[in-house]
C-alpha positions in Angstrom: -1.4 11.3 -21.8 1.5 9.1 -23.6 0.7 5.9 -25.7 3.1 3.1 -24.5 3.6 -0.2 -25.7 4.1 -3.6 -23.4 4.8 -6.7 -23.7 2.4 -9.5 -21.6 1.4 -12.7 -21.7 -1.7 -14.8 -22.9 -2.6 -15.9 -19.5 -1.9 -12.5 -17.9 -3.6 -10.8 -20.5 -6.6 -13.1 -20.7 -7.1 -12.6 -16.8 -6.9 -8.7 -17.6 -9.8 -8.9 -20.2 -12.0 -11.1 -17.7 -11.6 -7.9 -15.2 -12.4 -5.4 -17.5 -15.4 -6.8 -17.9 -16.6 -7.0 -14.9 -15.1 -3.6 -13.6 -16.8 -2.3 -16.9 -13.8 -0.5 -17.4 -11.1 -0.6 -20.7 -7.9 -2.2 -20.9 -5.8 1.0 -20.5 -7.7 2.3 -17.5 -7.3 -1.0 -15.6 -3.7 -1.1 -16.2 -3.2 2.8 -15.0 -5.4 2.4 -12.0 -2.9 -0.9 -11.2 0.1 1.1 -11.7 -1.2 4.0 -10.0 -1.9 1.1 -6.7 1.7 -0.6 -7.1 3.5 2.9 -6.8 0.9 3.7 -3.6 2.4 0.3 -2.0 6.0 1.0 -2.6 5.8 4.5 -1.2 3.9 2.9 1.6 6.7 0.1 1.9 9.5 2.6 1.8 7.3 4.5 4.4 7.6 1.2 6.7 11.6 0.9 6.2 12.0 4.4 7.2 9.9 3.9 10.3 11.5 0.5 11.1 15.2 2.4 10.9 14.2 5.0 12.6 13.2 2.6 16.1 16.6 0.7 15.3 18.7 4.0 15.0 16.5 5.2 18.5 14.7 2.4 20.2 11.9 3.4 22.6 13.1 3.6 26.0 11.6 1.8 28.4 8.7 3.7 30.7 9.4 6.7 27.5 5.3 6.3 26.9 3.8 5.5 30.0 2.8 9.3 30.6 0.4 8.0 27.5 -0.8 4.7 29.0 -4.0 6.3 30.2 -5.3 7.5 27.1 -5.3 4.3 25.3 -7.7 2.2 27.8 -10.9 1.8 26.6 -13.5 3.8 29.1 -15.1 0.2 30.4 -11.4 -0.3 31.4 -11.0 2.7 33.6 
């Protein structure tokens, strides 16, 4: 593991403190665990580009999932 400096401020910081406290965690753990989530969301969020490009580039054609429309009603439905 690396040692890093950063640079935050008072409020930040002092909002920080209050949550390790009552996570009952330390400073550095908090800030990888948040890290480690922002990095989940932007893989997540390029995920969701990708699948929005990929309907653009081929859009569903119409009656292209009907074979399927069976399968999703609920069995009070049927």
């Amino acid at each position: 593991m690396k040692t890093i400096q950063m640079t935050i401020d008072e409020e930040l910081l002092q909002e920080v403190d209050a949550a390790v406290v009552n996570l009952g965690m330390s400073r550095s753990a908090f800030m990888r665990e948040a890290l480690q989530q922002a990095l989940k969301q932007m893989r997540i969020a390029n995920l969701e580009r990708q699948h929005v490009a990929g309907y653009k580039q081929y859009p569903v054609k119409p009656g292209e999932f009907d074979v399927w429309h069976s399968e999703q009603l609920w069995e009070e439905e049927l």
